[in-house]
N, C-alpha and C positions, 0 to 999 in steps of 0.2 A: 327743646332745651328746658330742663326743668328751672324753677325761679327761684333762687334763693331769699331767705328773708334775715333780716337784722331788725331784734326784736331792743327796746330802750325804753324802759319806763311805759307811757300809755300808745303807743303808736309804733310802726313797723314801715321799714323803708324797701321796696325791693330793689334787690340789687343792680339787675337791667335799668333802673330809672334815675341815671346820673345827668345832671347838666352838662357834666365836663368826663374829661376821658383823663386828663390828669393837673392837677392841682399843686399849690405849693405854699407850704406855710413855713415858719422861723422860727426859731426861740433859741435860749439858752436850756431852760428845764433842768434847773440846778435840783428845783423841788418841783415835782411836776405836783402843780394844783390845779385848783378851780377855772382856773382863768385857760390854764393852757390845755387843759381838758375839752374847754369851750372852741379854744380853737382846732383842734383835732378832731373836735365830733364833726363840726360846719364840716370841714376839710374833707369827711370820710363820707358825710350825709352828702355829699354834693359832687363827689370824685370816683372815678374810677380805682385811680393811683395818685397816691398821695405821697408828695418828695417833700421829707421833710427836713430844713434846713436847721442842722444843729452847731451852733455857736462852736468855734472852736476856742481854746483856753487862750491864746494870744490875741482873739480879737476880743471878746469879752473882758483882757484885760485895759486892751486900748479905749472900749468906750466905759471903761468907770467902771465897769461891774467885780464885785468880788466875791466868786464863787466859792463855793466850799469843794464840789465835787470837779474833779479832773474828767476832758472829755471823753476818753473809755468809760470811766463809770456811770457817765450821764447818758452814754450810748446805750449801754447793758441796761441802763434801770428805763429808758424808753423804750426799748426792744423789749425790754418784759412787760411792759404796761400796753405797749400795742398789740402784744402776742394775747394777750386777756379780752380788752377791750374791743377787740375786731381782729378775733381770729379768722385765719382763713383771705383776709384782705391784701391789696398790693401796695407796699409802699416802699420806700426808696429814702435811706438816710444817707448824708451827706455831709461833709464838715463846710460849714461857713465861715469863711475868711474873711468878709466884707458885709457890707450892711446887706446886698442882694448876691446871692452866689450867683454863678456864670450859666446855671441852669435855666435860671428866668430867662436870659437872654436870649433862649431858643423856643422854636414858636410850638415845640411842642407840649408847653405848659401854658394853659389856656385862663388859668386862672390862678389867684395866692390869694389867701384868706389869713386877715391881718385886726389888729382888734380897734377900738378908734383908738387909741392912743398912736399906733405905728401907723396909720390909713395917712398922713401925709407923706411918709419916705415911699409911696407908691408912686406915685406922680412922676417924681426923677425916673426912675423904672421904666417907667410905658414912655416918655418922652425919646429913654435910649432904645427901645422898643421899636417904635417908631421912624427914629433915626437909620436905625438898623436893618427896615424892612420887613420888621415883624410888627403883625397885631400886636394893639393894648391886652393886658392880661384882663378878666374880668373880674370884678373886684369882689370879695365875700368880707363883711365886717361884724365883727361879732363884739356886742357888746363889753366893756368894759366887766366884769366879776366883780364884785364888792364884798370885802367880809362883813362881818355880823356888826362892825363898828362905822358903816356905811364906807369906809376907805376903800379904796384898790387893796386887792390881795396881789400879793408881791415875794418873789423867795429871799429878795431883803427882809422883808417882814419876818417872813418864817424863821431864818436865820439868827434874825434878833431876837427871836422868843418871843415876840407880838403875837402869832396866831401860829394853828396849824394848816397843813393842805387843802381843808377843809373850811377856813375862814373862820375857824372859831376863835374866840381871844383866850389866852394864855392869863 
């Protein structure tokens, strides 16, 4: 079988050498930036398949968020941005109704890759895991992103005209 390579900046991952077979990360990706980039490379450098949990408009409302883009157009614009970033890859979108969709809940996601900010709603997770007779997921944490004003980059921020995708300030 030939090897595929996925080439990023100074280094190359082959494809045959994933820790996990398949993976699972969140967000809303109102404004896909820096931060959620970060979490999607971890996801993809480390996965086979990657299911990616995308916020739908009624729970985003419930936890305080106030988005700009509706979940169709947040869907299309990360299906466009994964169709670039890693083409040729397998992944798996989903609408998330709840802090952890009901996919975790099955032992065929081995891992979810979370940034420290979200690294303690994992715990509930692997406890109902657990409960449930499934392994803990294993954990990938990916740093915090900070814009050029050392803050967290946020699509709040973006939204307010504080910075762009890129962390720069406005």
């Amino acid at each position: 079988m030939a090897q595929t390579f996925l080439f990023e900046e100074d280094f190359c991952v082959r494809v045959t050498d994933f820790k996990y077979h398949t993976t699972a990360v969140g967000g809303t990706f109102d404004h896909i930036h820096l931060g959620h980039k970060a979490l999607l490379r971890r996801a993809f450098e480390t996965s086979q398949v990657v299911v990616i949990g995308l916020t739908s408009d009624t729970f985003a409302a419930s936890e305080g968020k106030k988005i700009e883009h509706d979940f169709e157009f947040r869907k299309a614009k990360l299906t466009k941005f994964l169709g670039t970033a890693y083409p040729g890859r397998k992944y798996l979108i989903t609408k998330l109704e709840s802090k952890f969709g009901a996919g975790i809940f099955t032992k065929d996601i081995e891992a979810i890759v979370v940034s420290t900010e979200t690294l303690p709603s994992v715990k509930p997770a692997n406890l109902k895991r657990i409960q449930s007779g499934i392994p803990e997921m294993k954990i990938e944490v990916v740093p915090m992103v900070v814009a050029k004003d050392r803050s967290r980059i946020s699509s709040t921020r973006i939204r307010a005209g504080e910075m762009d995708e890129e962390g720069n300030l406005k």
